[in-house]
C-alpha positions, 0 to 999 in steps of 0.5 A, spaced: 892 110 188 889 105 183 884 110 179 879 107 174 884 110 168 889 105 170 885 099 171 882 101 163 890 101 161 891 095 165 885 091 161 887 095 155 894 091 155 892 085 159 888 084 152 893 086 146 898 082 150 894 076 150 893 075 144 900 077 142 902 071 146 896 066 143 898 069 135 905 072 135 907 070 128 901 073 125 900 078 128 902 086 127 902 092 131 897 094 127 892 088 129 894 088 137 892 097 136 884 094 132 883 088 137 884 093 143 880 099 139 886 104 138 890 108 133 896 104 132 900 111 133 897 111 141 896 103 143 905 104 141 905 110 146 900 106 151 904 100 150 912 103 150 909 107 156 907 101 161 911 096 158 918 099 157 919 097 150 913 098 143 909 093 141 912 091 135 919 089 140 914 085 144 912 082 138 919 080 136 921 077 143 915 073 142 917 070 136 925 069 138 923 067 144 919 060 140 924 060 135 928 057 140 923 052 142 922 050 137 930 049 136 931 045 142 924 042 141 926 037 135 931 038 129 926 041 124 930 046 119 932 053 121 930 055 115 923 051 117 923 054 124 924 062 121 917 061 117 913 057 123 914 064 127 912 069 123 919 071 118 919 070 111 926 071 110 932 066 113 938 071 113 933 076 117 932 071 122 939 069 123 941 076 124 935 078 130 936 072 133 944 072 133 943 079 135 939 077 141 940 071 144 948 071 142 949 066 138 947 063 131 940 058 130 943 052 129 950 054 134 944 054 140 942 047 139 950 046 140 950 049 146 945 046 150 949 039 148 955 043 151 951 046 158 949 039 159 956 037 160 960 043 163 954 048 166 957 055 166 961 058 171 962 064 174 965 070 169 965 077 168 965 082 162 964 087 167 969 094 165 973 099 170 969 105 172 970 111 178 962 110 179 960 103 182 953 101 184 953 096 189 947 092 189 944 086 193 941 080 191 935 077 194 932 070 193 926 068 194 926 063 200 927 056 199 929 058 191 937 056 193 937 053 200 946 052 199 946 058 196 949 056 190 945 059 185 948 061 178 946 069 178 947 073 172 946 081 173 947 085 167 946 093 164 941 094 159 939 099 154 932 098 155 929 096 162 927 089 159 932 084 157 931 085 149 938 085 145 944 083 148 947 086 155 952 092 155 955 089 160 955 084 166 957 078 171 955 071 173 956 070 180 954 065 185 954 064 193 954 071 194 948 075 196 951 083 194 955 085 188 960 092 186 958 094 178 961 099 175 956 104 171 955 103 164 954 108 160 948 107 155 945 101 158 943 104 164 938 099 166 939 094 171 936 087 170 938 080 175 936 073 173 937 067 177 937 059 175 938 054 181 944 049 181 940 043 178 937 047 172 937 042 166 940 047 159 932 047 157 931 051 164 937 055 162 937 056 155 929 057 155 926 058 162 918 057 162 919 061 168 924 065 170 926 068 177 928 075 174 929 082 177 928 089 174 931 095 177 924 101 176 930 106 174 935 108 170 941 108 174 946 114 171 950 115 179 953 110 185 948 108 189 946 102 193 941 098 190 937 092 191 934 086 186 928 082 188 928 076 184 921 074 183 918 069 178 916 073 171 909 074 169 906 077 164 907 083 161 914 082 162 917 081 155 921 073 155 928 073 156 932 072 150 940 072 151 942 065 152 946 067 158 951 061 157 953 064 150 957 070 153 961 067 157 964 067 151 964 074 149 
């Protein structure tokens, strides 16, 4: 049952995650815990605990998150788009963004102009275990009506696509799938792109059809993803998933 505590937590994130969507590149965890009347020490365990991941991580998607954008947007200096989202130091936004979209600033524009002549195939970078989890894959109706959707499921250390995945497999035409365990990324995260996705709805979907498993996953079991379109406060998906396929 929804009681009036909840609903007071729901508005006090819903507040300090609207702002940071609005202003991401000004913005410390400091001033989202003083917009919303909080310690930075409580909103930070507030926010860990409703959102998966600190305020200041979700701050940092945000910002690689535009920094793409801005990259696929126009062909501004990588140094220039560093300093539009809030880093001050060029070596420290290659190295975070490198660590979590996969592949270096100026190499992602490359690799849209790869994707648009040779979209990604199915690849798997999946390694053998005893235990297996067996997961099945629901589409909303209509999403991909030849079945033929390119779908990623992938192990996380944390339960939002923040940082490369441990592990993982592109599949297509198949509605359920066996994935070993991994240990240290027990989080189990899908994302779908129809076939006739352009490399900007790959690379930087505006809206992205995902799933997430509620729990961590440490056993064989039978689990199910329901992709659904991402809303807020879900932090953006960063990975460029094409970039692993050459991992």
């Amino acid at each position: 049952m929804t009681t009036l505590t909840s609903l007071a937590t729901e508005d006090v994130l819903a507040s300090a995650i609207d702002l940071a969507h609005r202003r991401p590149a000004e913005l410390s965890v400091t001033d989202l815990a003083d917009h919303v009347g909080y310690s930075p020490f409580h909103f930070s365990r507030l926010f860990t605990q409703q959102v998966g991941i600190g305020p200041g991580q979700y701050l940092t998607a945000l910002r690689i998150d535009r920094a793409k954008r801005l990259l696929l947007a126009d062909t501004e200096p990588v140094i220039d788009v560093a300093t539009a989202v809030g880093f001050d130091s060029l070596s420290s936004f290659t190295r975070r963004f490198r660590a979590t979209v996969g592949v270096p600033p100026a190499r992602l524009r490359r690799l849209a102009d790869h994707i648009s002549d040779q979209p990604p195939t199915p690849f798997s970078l999946l390694s053998p275990g005893q235990s297996t989890v067996r997961a099945g894959l629901e589409l909303p109706e209509g999403f991909s009506p030849r079945g033929d959707a390119s779908i990623w499921v992938g192990w996380y250390p944390h339960p939002a696509p923040i940082g490369l995945p441990r592990s993982g497999v592109l599949v297509s035409g198949t509605a359920s799938l066996q994935l070993p365990l991994c240990p240290g990324a027990p989080f189990l995260l899908g994302f779908a792109v129809p076939v006739h996705a352009d490399p900007l709805d790959q690379l930087v979907p505006s809206a992205p059809m995902v799933a997430v498993h509620p729990a961590a996953i440490t056993r064989s079991e039978d689990v199910t993803l329901r992709f659904a379109a991402s809303l807020s406060p879900r932090p953006p998906l960063l990975t460029a998933l094409p970039s692993l396929c050459s991992r």
